[in-house]
C-alpha positions in Angstrom: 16.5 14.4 -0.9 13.2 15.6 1.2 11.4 14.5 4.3 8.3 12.6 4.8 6.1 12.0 7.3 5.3 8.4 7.8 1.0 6.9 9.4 0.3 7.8 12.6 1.1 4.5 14.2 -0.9 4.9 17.6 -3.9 5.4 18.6 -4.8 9.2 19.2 -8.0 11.2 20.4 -9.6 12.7 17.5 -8.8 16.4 18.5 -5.2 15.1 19.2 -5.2 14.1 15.6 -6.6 17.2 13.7 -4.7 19.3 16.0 -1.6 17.6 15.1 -1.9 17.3 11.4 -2.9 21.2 11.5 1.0 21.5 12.9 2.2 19.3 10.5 0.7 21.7 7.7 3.3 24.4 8.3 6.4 21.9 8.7 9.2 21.4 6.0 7.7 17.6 5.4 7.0 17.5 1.7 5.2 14.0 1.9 2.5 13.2 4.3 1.2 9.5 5.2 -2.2 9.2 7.0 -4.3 6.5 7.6 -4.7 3.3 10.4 -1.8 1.3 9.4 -2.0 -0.8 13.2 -5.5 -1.5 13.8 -9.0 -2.2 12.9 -10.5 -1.2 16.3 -9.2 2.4 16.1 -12.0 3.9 14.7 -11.4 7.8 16.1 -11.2 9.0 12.6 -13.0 7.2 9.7 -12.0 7.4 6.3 -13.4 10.7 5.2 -12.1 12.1 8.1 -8.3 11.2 6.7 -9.1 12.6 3.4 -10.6 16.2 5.2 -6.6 16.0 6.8 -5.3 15.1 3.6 -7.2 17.5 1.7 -5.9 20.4 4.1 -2.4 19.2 3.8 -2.5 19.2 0.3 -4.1 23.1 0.0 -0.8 23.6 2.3 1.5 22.2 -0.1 2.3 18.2 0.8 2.0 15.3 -1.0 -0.6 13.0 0.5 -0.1 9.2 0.7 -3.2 7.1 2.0 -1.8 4.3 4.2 -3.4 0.5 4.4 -3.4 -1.6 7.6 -0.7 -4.1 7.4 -2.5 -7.0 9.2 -5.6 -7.5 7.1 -7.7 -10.1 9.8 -11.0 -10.1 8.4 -13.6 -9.5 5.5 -14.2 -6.3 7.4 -10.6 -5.1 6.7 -10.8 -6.5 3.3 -13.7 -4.3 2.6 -12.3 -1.4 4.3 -8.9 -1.6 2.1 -10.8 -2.1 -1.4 -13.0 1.1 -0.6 -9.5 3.0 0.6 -7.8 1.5 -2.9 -10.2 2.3 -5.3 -10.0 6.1 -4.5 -8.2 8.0 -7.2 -7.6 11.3 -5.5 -3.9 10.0 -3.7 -1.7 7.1 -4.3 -1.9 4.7 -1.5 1.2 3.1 0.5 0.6 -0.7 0.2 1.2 -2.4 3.0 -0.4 -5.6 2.5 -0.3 -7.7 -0.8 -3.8 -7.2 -0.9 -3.9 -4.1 -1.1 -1.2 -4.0 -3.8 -3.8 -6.5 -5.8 -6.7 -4.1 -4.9 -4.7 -1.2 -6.5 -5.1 -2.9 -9.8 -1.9 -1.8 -11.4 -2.7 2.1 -10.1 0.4 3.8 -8.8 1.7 3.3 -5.5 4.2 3.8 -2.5 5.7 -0.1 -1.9 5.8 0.2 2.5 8.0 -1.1 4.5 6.2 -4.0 5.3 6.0 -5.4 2.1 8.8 -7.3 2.8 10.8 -6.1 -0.1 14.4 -7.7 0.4 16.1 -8.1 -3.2 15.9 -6.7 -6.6 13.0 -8.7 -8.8 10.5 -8.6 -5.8 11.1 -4.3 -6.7 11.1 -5.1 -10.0 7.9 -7.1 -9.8 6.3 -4.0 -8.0 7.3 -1.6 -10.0 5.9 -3.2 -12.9 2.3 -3.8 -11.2 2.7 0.2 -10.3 5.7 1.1 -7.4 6.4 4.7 -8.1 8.0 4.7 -4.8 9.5 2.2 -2.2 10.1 2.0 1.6 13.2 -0.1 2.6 12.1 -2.5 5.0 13.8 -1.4 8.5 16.1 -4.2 9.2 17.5 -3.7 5.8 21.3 -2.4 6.0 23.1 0.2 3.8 25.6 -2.4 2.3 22.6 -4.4 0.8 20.4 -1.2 0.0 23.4 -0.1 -2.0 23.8 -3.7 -3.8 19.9 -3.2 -4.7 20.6 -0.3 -6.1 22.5 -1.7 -8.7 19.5 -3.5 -10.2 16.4 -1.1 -9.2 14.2 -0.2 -12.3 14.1 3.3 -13.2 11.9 5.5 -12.0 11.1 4.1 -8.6 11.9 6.5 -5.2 13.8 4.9 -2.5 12.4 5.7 1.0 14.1 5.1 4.6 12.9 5.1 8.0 15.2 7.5 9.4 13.5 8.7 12.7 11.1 7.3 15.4 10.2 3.8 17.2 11.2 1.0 14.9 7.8 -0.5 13.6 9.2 -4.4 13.7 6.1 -6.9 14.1 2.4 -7.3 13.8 0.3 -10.1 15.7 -3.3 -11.3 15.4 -2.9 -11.3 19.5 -3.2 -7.8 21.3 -0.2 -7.2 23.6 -1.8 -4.1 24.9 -4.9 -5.6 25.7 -2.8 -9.0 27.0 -1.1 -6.8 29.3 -4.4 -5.3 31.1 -5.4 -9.1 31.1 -8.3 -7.9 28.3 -9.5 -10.2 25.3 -9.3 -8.6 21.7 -12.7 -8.6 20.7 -12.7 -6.9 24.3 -10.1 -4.8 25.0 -11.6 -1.3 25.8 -9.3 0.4 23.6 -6.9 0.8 26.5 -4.0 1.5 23.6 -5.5 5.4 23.6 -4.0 5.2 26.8 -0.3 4.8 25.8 -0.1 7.8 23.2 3.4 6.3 22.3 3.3 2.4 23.2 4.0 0.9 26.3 7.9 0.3 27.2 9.1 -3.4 27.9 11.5 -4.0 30.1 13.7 -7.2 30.2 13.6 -9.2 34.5 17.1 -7.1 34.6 15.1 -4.2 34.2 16.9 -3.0 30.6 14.0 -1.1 27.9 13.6 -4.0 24.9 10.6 -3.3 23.4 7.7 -1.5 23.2 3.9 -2.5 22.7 1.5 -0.7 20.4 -1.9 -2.8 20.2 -1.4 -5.5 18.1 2.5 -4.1 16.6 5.8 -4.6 18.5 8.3 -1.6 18.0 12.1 -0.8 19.2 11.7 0.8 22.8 14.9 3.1 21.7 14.5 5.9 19.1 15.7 4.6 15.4 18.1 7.9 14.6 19.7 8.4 11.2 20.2 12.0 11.0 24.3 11.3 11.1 24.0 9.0 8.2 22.1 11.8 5.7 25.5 12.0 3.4 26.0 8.2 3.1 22.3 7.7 2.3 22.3 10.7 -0.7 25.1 8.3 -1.7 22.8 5.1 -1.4 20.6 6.9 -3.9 17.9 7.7 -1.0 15.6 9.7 -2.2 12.9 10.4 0.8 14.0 10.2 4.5 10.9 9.2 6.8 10.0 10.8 10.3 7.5 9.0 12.0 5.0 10.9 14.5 5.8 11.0 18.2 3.5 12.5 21.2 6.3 15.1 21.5 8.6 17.5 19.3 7.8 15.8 16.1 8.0 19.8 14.5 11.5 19.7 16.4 12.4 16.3 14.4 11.6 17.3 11.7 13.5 21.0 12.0 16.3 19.3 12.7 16.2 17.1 10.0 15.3 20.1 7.6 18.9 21.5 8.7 20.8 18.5 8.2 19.4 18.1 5.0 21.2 22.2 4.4 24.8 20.8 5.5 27.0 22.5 7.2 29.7 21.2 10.0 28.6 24.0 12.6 25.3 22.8 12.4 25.8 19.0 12.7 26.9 18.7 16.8 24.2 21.1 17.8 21.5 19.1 15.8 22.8 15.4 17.5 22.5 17.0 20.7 19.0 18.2 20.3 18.0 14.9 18.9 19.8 13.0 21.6 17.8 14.9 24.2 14.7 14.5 22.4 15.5 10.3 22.0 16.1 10.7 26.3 12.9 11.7 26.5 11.0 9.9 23.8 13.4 7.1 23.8 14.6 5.9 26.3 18.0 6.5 24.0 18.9 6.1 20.3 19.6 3.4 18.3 20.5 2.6 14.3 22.1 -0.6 14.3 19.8 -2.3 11.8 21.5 1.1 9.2 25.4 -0.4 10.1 24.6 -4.2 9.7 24.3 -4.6 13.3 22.5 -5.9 15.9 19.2 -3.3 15.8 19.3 -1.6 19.3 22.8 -1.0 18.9 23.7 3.0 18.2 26.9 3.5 16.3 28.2 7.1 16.6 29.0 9.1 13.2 
């Protein structure tokens, strides 16, 4: 089992960008993602800027994945994800149908929002070119492990393990909605929120958080207590996804877990329960147990 690191999923200066992914270079991630998965309008980094990250990650060591944007809205995006499929340096996560059509039978990573729920829709997409697959994240362990029973050889399983929950795309903008801004207008205020904005229910209790045009959990998904039971599910990748803060913590603490070790295990939930306080506001894998999502159910 290694780690990953899944697409940016918000909207980041350019320096912010380069400076992360330099960090990210000398981390224990073995896979990196990169590419605008969320939205169009984000246009910080281009594409050749993506492969200049890519290419330095790779000279450090990492697998590089090319990410497509999930919502494809328009024959600009449609032109954008052919150009991004039909490069042959890196596999590409698909996370459109289009793009999995654009690959042309090419390999590549099957994402999460595929909407990849039982065994021939995997089958299916291994046989166009699935090396690799990411469990949608409302999927639960007793139905991963059912699946597993009928996956086609050769094909990776991957699971969100760590971050804000990525659980919608709209063609409205909540961001710019919220600043009373049209799309087509929106000043890019989402560069504004380097980790979404936090919804809170009229009782005042965190429900969700807004991310441009993508809804996500406003609690941290965590399922570093659940490492042994998913080696047993046959996972074979365990995804971080990038926060504005202690995303090299994450993923040390991860890296540990993934070692073993009962001495190790309390102080590694308490760091990552401080860091989800912060991040967070608190932890939740609910979705993992067959529960409701937000719920957090304690090793």
């Amino acid at each position: 089992m290694r780690l990953s690191l899944g697409p940016l999923l918000y909207y980041w200066p350019r320096h912010h960008v380069y400076d992360f992914y330099a960090r990210m270079a000398e981390t224990q991630v073995a896979t990196v993602y990169l590419g605008e998965v969320v939205c169009s309008r984000r246009r910080e980094l281009k594409l050749e800027d993506w492969i200049a990250i890519g290419q330095r990650l790779q000279e450090a060591g990492k697998e590089v994945v090319l990410s497509t944007q999930a919502l494809i809205e328009s024959p600009a995006d449609m032109r954008a994800l052919t150009r991004l499929c039909e490069q042959n340096e890196w596999p590409i996560e698909a996370n459109d149908m289009g793009a999995v059509s654009a690959r042309q039978g090419r390999r590549f990573v099957a994402g999460p929002h595929l909407n990849t729920y039982n065994a021939r829709t995997l089958q299916w997409l291994a046989g166009l070119g699935a090396t690799r697959w990411v469990v949608p994240v409302e999927l639960a362990s007793g139905t991963l492990v059912a699946l597993r029973a009928e996956m086609p050889e050769g094909i990776e399983t991957e699971v969100f393990a760590w971050g804000h929950l990525p659980l919608a795309f709209s063609a409205r903008c909540f961001t710019a909605r919220y600043h009373d801004l049209s799309k087509d207008r929106c000043e890019y205020r989402c560069i504004e929120d380097p980790q979404g904005r936090l919804m809170k229910t009229r009782e005042g209790q965190p429900f969700l958080r807004i991310n441009g045009i993508q809804t996500q959990s406003a609690q941290i998904y965590d399922l570093s207590a659940q490492i042994g039971t998913m080696k047993g599910c046959g996972v074979d990748v365990l995804r971080i996804s990038p926060q504005a803060e202690g995303t090299e913590e994450v993923i040390d603490c991860f890296a540990r877990a993934l070692e073993g070790g009962e001495a190790a295990a309390a102080d590694i939930d308490a760091r990552l329960a401080a860091l989800s306080f912060v991040l967070g506001p608190a932890r939740c894998n609910g979705h993992w147990h067959g529960r409701a999502g937000m719920e957090f159910i304690h090793a």
